[in-house]
Structure formats: C-alpha cells, structure tokens
C-alpha angles and dihedrals in degrees: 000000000000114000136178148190134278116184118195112214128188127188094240139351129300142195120226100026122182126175137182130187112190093352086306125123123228116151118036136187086337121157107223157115088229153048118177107188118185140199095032111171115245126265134048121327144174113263115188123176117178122174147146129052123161110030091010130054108253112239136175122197123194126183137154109239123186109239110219114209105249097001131104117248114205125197112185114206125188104248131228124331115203114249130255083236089043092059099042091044084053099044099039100086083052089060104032083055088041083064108042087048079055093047090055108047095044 
C-alpha cells in the first residue's frame, strides 16, 4: 500500500494539542508546534487538529488533504489566540492597582 507524510504546523505552540489523521489519533493533549505522522495511506483523508482552552481560545480545524505517496503533506494552522478570560485574567491586577492609585490621590 503507498503511503505517504502529513505533517501538521502551527504558527506557533499550543497546549493541549490533539491530532487525528484518518479518525486516528496520533497526537493527544501535547503540547507542540508540530506533529510529523508517517506512513499515511494515499489518497485523500480526514486531518483534525483541536487545542487551547484557559488562557488560550479553544479552536478545532478539519480539512481533507491528498496524501501523495513519498511525499510530505503539510497542513499550516494558526496557532493559539489569547482568551477573552485570559486577557482579562492577565490585565485585571493593572486595573484593580489603577484604581487604588486613583483612590489615594483623590
């Protein structure tokens, strides 16, 4: 049977990485950039990617990619966005002492 590569990329790292190939799993609560899965047979087949959650968005991406035999199939994903409760978790002790700066010179 010929097989090939695919080979997931994300802009940049995220926590809680899973990855199937053809409804199989093959990476899992990782935490990565990149997945490299070998020996995929040819033809087309199902690639879903899903990470993040707390500090991050959570975000799932699925394609159909054609698997060449020999040859490396890449699939690029934007990486991680910051939360709207990340953001807030992270910019909440700047406002909390904003205010108290405010409280004592008024």
């Amino acid at each position: 049977m010929a097989a090939g590569t695919v080979v997931v990329q994300l802009t940049s790292a995220a926590e809680d990485l899973t990855v199937s190939v053809g409804g199989a799993l093959v990476a899992k609560g990782a935490h990565s950039q990149r997945v490299v899965v070998t020996g995929v047979p040819a033809g087309p087949i199902p690639v879903d990617v899903a990470f993040g959650g707390g500090w991050y968005a959570r975000a799932e991406h699925h394609q159909i990619v054609n698997v060449v035999p020999g040859e490396e199939t890449a699939i690029v994903v934007p990486g991680p966005e910051r939360s709207l409760a990340g953001a807030v978790e992270s910019i909440g002790p700047w406002i909390y002492l904003g205010l108290i700066y405010a409280a004592l010179l008024g």
